[in-house]
SERO-4910 file (N, C-alpha, C, O; in steps of 0.05 Angstrom, whole numbers):
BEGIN
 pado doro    nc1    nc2    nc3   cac1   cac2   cac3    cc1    cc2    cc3    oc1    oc2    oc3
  Unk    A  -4487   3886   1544  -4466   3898   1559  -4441   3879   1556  -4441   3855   1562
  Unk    A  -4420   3893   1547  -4395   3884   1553  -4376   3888   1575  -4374   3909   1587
  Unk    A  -4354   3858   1584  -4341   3865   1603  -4316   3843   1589  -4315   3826   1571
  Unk    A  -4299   3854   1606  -4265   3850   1601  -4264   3808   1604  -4276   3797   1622
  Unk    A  -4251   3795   1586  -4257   3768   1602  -4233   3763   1617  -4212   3766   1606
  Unk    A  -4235   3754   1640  -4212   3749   1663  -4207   3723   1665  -4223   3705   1671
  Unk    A  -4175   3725   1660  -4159   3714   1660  -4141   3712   1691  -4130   3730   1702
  Unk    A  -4142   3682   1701  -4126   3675   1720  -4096   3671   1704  -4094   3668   1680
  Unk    A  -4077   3672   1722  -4049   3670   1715  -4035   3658   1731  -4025   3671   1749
  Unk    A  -4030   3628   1730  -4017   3616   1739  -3991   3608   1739  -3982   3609   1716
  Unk    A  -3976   3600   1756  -3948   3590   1752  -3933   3597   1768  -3939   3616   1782
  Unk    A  -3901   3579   1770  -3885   3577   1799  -3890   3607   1809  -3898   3627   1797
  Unk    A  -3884   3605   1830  -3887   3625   1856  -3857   3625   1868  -3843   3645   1866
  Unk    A  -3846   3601   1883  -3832   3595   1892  -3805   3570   1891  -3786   3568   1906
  Unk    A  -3810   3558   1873  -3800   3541   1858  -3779   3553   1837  -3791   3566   1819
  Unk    A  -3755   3554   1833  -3735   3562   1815  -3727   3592   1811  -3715   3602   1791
  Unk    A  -3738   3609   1840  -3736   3638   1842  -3752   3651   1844  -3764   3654   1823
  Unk    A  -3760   3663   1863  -3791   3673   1866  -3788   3700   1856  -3806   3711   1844
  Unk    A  -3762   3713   1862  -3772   3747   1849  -3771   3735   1819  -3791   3743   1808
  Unk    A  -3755   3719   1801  -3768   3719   1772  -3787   3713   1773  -3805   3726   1762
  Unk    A  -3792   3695   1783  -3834   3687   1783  -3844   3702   1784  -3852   3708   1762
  Unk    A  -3849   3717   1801  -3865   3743   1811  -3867   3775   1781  -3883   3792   1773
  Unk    A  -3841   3767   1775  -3835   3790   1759  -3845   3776   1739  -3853   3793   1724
  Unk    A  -3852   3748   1724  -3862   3741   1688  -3885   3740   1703  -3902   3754   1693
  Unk    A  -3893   3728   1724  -3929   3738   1725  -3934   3762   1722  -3947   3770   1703
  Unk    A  -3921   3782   1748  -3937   3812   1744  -3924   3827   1712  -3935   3848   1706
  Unk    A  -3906   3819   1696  -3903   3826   1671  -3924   3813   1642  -3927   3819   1619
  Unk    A  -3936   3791   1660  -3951   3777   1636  -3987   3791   1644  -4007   3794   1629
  Unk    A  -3984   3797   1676  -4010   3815   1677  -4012   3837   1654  -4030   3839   1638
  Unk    A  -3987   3856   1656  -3995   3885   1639  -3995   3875   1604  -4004   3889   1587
  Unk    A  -3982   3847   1598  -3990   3839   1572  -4026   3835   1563  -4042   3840   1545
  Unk    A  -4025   3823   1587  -4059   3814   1587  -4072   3839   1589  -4086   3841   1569
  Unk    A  -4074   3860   1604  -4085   3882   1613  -4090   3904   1579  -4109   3917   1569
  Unk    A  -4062   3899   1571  -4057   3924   1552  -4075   3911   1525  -4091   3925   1513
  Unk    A  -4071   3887   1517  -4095   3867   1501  -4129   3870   1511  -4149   3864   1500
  Unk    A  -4124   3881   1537  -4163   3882   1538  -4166   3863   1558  -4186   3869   1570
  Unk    A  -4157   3844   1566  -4170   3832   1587  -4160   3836   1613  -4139   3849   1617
  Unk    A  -4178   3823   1640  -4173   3831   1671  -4164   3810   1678  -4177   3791   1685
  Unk    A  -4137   3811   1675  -4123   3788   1696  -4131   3786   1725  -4142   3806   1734
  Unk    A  -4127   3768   1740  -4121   3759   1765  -4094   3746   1761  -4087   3728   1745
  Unk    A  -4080   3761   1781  -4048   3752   1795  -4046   3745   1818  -4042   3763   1834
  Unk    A  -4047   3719   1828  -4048   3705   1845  -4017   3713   1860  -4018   3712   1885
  Unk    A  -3999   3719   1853  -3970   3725   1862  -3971   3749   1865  -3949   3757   1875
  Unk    A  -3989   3771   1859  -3991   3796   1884  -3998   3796   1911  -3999   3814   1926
  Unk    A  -4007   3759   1916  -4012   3766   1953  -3980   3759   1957  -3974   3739   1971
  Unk    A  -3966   3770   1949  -3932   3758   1964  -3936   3788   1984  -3931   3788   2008
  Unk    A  -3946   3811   1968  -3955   3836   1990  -3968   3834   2017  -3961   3844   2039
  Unk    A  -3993   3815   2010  -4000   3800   2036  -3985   3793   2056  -3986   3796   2080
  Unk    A  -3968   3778   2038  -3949   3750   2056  -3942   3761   2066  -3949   3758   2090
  Unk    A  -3920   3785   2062  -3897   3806   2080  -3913   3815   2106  -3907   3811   2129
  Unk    A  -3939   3830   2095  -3949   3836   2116  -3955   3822   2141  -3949   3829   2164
  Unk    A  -3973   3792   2130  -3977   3772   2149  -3975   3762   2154  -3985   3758   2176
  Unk    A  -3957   3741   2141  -3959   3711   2142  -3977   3699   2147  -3986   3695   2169
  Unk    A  -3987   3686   2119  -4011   3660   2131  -3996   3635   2114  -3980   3635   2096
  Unk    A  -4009   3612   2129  -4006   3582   2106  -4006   3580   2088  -4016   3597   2074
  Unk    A  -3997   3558   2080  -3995   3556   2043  -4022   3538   2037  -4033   3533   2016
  Unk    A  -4027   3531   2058  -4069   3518   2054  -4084   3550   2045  -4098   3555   2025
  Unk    A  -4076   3565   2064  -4103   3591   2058  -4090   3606   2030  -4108   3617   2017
  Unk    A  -4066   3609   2020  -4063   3620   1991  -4080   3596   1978  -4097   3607   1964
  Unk    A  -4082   3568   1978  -4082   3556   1956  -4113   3561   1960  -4126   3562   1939
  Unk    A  -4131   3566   1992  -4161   3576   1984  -4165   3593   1978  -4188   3596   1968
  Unk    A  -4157   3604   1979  -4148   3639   1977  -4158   3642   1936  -4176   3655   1926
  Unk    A  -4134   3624   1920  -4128   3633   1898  -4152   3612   1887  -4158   3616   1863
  Unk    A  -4165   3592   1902  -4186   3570   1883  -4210   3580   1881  -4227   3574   1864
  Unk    A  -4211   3601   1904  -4243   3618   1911  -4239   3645   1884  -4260   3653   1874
  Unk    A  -4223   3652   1879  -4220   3669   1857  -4225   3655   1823  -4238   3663   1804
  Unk    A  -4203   3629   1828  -4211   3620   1798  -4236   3609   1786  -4237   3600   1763
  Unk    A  -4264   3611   1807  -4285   3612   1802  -4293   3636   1790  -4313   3634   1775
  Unk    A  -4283   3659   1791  -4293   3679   1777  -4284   3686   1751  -4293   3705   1737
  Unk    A  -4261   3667   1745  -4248   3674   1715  -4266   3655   1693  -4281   3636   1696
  Unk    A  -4260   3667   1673  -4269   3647   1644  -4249   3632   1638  -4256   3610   1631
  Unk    A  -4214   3637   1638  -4197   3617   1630  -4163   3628   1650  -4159   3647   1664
  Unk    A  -4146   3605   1641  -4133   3611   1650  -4107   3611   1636  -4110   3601   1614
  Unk    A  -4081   3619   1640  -4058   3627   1627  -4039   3610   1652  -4032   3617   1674
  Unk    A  -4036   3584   1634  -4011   3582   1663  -3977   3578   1649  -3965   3564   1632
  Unk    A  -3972   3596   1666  -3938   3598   1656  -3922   3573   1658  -3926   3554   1672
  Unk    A  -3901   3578   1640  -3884   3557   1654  -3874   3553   1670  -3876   3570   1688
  Unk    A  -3858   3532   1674  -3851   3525   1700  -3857   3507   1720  -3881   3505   1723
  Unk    A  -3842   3491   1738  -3858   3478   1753  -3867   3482   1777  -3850   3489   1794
  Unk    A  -3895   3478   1786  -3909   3488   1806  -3935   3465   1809  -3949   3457   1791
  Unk    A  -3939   3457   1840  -3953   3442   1846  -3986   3460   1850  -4009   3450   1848
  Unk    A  -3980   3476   1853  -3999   3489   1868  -4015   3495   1841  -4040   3493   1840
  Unk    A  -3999   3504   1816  -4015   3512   1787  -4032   3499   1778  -4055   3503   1772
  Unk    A  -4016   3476   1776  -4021   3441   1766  -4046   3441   1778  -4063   3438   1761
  Unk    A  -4055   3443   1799  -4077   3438   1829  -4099   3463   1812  -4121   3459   1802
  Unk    A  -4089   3480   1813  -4106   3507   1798  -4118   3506   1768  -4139   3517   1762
  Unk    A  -4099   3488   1749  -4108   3483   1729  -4121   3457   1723  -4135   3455   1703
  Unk    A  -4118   3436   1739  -4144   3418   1744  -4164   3425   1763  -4179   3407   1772
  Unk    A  -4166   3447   1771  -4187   3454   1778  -4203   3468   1758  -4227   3464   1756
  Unk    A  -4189   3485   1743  -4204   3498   1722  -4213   3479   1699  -4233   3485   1685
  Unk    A  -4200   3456   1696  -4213   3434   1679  -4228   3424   1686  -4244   3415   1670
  Unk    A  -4231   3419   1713  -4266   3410   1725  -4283   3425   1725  -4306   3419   1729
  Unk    A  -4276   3450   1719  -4300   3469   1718  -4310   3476   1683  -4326   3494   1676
  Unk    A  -4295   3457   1666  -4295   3454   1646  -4295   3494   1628  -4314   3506   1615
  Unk    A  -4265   3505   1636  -4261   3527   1624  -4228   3521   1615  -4212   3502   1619
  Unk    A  -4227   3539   1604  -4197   3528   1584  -4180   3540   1602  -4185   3560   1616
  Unk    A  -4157   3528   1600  -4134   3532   1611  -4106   3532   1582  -4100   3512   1568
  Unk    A  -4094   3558   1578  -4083   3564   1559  -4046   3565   1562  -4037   3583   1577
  Unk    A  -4029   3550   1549  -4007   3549   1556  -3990   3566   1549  -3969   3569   1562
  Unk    A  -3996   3584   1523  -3983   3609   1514  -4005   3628   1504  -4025   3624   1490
  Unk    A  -3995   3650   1518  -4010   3677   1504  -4016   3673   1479  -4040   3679   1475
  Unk    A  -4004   3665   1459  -4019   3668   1431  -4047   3653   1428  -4064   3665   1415
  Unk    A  -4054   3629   1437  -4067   3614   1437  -4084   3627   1456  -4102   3610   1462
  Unk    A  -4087   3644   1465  -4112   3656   1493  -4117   3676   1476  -4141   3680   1475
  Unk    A  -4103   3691   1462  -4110   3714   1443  -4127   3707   1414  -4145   3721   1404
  Unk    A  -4119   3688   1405  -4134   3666   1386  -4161   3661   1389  -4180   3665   1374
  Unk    A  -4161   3652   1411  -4178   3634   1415  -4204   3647   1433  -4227   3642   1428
  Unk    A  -4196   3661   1452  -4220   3682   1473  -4213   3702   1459  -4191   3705   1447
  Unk    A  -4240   3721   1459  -4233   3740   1451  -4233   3765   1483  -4240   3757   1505
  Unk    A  -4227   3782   1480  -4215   3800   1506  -4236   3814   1520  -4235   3828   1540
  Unk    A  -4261   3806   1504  -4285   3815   1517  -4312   3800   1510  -4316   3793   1486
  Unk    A  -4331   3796   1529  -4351   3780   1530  -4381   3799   1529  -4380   3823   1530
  Unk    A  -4402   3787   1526  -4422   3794   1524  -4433   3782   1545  -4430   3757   1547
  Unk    A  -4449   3800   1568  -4455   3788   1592  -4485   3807   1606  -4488   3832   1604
  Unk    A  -4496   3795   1613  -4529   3802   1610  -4530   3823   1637  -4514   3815   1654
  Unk    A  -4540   3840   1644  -4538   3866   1659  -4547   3859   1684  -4548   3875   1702
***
């Protein structure tokens, strides 16, 4: 059985403009999506945020309890503490962390073989 391999997507949020942030993540999701793989966009809980407001402790558990379920990750540019934090996390869990799309397309392929 095959499934899609998911991709976390990291990068500023709030640092240097958040609606562009928001807009090259959720534009780099439908790149990833339309290639075959299932992103996770960590910058669609800004939907959350409006609604609720919570801390910037529970996004960052929020988004670390998720990058356990990806195989790699895509982190954008930009600077962001919180990514940095996300992408050494994914290096301790010894899965790749990818700095441009070409190199994640290269290198993973968009679907895995995974036991039923």
């Amino acid at each position: 059985m095959t499934r899609r391999t998911r991709v976390y997507i990291a990068g500023p949020y709030t640092q240097g403009g958040m609606d562009t942030n928001v807009y090259n993540a959720l534009r780099m999701w439908h790149v990833l999506w339309e290639a075959g793989y299932s992103p996770f966009c960590p910058h669609l809980s800004l939907l959350l945020h409006l609604h609720q407001t919570r801390p910037y402790a529970d996004w960052l558990d929020y988004d670390m309890d998720w990058l356990a379920c990806c195989d790699a990750m895509l982190r954008l540019e930009g600077e962001s503490s919180g990514a940095d934090k996300e992408a050494a996390a994914m290096a301790r869990m010894s899965r790749s962390v990818y700095t441009n799309v070409a190199d994640l397309f290269r290198e993973r392929p968009a679907t895995i073989e995974v036991e039923p």
